[in-house]
C-alpha positions as semicolon CSV with decimal commas, in nm:
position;residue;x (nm);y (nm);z (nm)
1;X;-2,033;6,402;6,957
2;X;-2,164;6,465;6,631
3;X;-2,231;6,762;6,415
4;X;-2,562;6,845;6,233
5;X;-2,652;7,139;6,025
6;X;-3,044;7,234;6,006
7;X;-3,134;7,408;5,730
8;X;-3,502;7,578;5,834
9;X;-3,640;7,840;5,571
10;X;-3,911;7,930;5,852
11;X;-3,886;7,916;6,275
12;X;-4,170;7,654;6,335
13;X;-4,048;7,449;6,109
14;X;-3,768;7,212;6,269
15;X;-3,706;6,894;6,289
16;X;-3,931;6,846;6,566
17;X;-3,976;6,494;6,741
18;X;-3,617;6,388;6,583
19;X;-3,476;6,730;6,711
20;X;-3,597;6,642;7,051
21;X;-3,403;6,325;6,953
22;X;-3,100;6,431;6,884
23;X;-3,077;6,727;7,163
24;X;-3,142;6,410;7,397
25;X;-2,861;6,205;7,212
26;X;-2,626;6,462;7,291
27;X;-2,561;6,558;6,896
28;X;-2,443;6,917;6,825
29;X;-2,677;7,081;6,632
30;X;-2,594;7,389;6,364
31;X;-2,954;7,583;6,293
32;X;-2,901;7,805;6,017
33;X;-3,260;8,042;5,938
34;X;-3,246;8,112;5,605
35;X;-3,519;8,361;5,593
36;X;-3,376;8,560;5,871
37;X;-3,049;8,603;5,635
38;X;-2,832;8,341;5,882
39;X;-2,576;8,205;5,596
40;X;-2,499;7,851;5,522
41;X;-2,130;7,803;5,647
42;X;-1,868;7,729;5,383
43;X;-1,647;7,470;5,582
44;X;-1,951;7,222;5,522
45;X;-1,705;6,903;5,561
46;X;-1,722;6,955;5,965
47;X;-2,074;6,851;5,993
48;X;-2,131;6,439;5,992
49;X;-2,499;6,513;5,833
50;X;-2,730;6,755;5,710
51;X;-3,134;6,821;5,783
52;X;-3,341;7,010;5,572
53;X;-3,692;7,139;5,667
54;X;-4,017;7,247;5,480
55;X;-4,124;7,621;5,408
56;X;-4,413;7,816;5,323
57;X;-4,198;7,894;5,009
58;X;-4,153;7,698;4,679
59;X;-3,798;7,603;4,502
60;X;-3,849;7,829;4,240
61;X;-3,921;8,134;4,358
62;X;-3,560;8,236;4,388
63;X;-3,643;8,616;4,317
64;X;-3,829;8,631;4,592
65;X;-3,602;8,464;4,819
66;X;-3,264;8,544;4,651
67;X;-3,080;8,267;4,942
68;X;-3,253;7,965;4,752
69;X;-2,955;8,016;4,500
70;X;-2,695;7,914;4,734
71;X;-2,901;7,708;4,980
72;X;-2,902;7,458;4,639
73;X;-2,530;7,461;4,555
74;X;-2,438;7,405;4,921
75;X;-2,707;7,105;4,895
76;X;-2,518;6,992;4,632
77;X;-2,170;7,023;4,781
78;X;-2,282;6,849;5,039
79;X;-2,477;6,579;4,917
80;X;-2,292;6,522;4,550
81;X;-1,931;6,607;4,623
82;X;-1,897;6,553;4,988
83;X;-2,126;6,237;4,988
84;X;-2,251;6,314;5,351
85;X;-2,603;6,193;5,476
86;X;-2,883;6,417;5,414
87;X;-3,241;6,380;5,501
88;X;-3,473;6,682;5,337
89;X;-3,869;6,655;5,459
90;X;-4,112;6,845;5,225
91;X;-3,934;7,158;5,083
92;X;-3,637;6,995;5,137
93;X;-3,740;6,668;4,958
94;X;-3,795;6,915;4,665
95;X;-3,465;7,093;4,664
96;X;-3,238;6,753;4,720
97;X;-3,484;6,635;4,422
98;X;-3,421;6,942;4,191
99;X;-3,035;6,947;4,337
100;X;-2,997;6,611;4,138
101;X;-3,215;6,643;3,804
102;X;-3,538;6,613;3,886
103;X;-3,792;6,898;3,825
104;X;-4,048;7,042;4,095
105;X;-4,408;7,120;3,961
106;X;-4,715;7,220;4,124
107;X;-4,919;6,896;4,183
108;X;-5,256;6,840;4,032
109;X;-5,420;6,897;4,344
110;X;-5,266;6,979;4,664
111;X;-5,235;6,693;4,887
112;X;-5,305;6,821;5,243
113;X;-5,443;6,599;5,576
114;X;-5,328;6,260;5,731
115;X;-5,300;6,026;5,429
116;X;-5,177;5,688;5,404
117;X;-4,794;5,613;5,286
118;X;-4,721;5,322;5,047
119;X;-4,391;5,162;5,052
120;X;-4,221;4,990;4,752
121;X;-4,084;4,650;4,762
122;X;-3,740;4,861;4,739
123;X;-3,799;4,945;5,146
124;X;-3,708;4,591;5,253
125;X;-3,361;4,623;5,158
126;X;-3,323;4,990;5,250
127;X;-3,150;5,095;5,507
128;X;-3,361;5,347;5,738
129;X;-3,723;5,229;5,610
130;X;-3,680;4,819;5,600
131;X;-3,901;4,758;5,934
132;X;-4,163;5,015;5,826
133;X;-4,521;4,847;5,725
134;X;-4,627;4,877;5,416
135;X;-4,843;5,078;5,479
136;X;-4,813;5,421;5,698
137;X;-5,036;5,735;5,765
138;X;-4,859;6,067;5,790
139;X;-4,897;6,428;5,778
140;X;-4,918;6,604;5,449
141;X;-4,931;6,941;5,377
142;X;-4,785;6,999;5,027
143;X;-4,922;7,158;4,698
144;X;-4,575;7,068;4,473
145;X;-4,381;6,762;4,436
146;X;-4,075;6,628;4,269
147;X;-4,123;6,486;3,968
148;X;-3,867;6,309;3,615
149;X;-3,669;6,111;3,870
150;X;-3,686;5,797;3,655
151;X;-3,400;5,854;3,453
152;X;-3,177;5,994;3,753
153;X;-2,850;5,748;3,778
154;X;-2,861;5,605;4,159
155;X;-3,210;5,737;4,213
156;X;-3,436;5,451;4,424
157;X;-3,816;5,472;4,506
158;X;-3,926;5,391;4,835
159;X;-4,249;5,498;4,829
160;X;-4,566;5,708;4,687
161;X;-4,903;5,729;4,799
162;X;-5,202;5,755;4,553
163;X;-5,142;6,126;4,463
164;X;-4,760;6,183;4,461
165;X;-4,514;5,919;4,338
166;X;-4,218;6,056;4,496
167;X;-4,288;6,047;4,884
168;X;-4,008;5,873;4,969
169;X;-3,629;5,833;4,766
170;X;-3,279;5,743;4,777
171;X;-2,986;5,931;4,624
172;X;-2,749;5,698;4,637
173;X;-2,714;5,568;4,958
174;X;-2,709;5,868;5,147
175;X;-2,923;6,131;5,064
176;X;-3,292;6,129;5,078
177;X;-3,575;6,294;5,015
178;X;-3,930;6,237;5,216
179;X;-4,209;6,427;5,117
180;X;-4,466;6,424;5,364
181;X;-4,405;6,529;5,729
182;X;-4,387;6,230;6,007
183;X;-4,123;6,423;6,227
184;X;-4,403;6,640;6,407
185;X;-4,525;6,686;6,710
186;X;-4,865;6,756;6,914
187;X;-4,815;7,141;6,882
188;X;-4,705;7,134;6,480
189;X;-5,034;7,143;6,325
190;X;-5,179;7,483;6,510
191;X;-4,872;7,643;6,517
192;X;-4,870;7,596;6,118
193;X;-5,227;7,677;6,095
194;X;-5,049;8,044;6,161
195;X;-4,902;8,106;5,860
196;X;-5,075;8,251;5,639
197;X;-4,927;8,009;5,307
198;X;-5,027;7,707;5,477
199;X;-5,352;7,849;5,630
200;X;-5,487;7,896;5,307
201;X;-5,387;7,582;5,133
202;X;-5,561;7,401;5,410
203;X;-5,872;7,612;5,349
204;X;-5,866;7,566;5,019
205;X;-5,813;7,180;5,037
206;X;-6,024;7,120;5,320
207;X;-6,265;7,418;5,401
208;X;-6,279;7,651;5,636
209;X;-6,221;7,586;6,020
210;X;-6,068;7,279;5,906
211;X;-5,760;7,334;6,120
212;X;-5,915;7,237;6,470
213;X;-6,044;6,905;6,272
214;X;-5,684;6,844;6,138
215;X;-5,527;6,886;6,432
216;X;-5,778;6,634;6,630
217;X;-5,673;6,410;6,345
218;X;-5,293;6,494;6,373
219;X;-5,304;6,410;6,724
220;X;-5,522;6,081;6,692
221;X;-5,188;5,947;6,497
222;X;-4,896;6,133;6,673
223;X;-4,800;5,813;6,840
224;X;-4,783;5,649;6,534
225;X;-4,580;5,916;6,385
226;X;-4,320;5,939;6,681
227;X;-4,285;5,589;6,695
228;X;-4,177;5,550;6,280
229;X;-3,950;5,884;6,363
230;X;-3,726;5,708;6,645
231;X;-3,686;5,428;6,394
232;X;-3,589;5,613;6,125
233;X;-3,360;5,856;6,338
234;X;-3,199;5,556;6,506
235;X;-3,127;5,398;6,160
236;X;-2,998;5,722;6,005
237;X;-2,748;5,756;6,303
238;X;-2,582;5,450;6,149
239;X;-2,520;5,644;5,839
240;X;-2,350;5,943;6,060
């Protein structure tokens, strides 16, 4: 059986449809909740991989949320010096970016709603995304991004969409980071219409009562969705 650690920095965010995956796979699964002061454990070499989720929070606001500080250099035991397979979605696309030299700025405009995906010519030899289309529409809910990645030894872009270059990398061949959110399920959009962070973004981006619309559209592509998360879990359980 194998061992996963879940880093989540709020409750509803898991790893939804692949967590429903990997409970049905059998895999052991380690949740530590950051925000409720659960502690990353220090023999990190037991676990065979390592998830990390999104947050209402951003990577620098390490004041505010003090457990940032070591949630990074256990991200970077685990992914630089142990050289174990990570795979960060949103907030943790930003920290494995930042973790390795990159920088994390707010984005010119926050890019919020089902958008479309473009992949690189680099996914056809890559090893979790080479029998994705080109093209893919996923969830995004995200008003920072990673950014001064191009100058990162063993760094590989997958892909970007119009907004955000870095939706999809590679740290080596390993660790990487996806942006946008295609693990969810049909009850992911309302239940993060209640916090109040993402609430307001959405307003912001979209207007208000635009969560009942998002969701409708949400749930117009969940099939999609699940269907590109069993590939890519199956394919990262050959890394494991």
């Amino acid at each position: 059986m194998k061992n996963i650690i879940v880093l989540q920095h709020i409750k509803i965010e898991d790893p939804g449809y692949i967590k429903d995956l990997m409970i049905s796979d059998g895999i052991n699964l380690t949740t530590i909740e950051l925000d409720e002061g659960e502690k990353i454990p220090k023999d990190l070499d037991r676990f065979d991989a390592m998830f990390c989720m999104g947050g209402p929070m951003d990577t620098w606001m390490e004041n505010e949320y003090p457990w940032l500080i070591e949630e990074k250099k256990k991200i970077k035991e685990f992914v630089i010096d142990l050289k174990k397979p990570y795979l960060g979605f949103c907030l943790g696309c930003q920290l494995l970016g930042e973790v390795i030299g990159g920088k994390v700025v707010k984005s010119s405009k926050p890019e919020i709603g089902m958008l479309d995906i473009d992949f690189l010519e680099n996914k056809k030899k890559d090893q979790l995304f080479s029998t994705f289309p080109d093209k893919i529409k996923s969830l995004q809910w995200h008003s920072y991004e990673v950014q001064n990645l191009e100058n990162i030894k063993s760094v590989t872009l997958i892909a970007s969409s119009p907004k955000t270059k870095y939706q999809i990398f590679k740290f080596q061949e390993h660790a990487y980071g996806i942006q946008f959110h295609i693990e969810i399920k049909d009850t992911t959009v309302s239940d993060w219409g209640c916090v109040p962070e993402y609430k307001s973004a959405l307003e912001s981006q979209l207007g208000k009562g635009a969560l009942a619309k998002f969701d409708n559209d949400a749930k117009i592509n969940m099939s999609s969705m699940n269907k590109y998360s069993t590939i890519l879990y199956d394919n990262f359980k050959k890394l494991v």
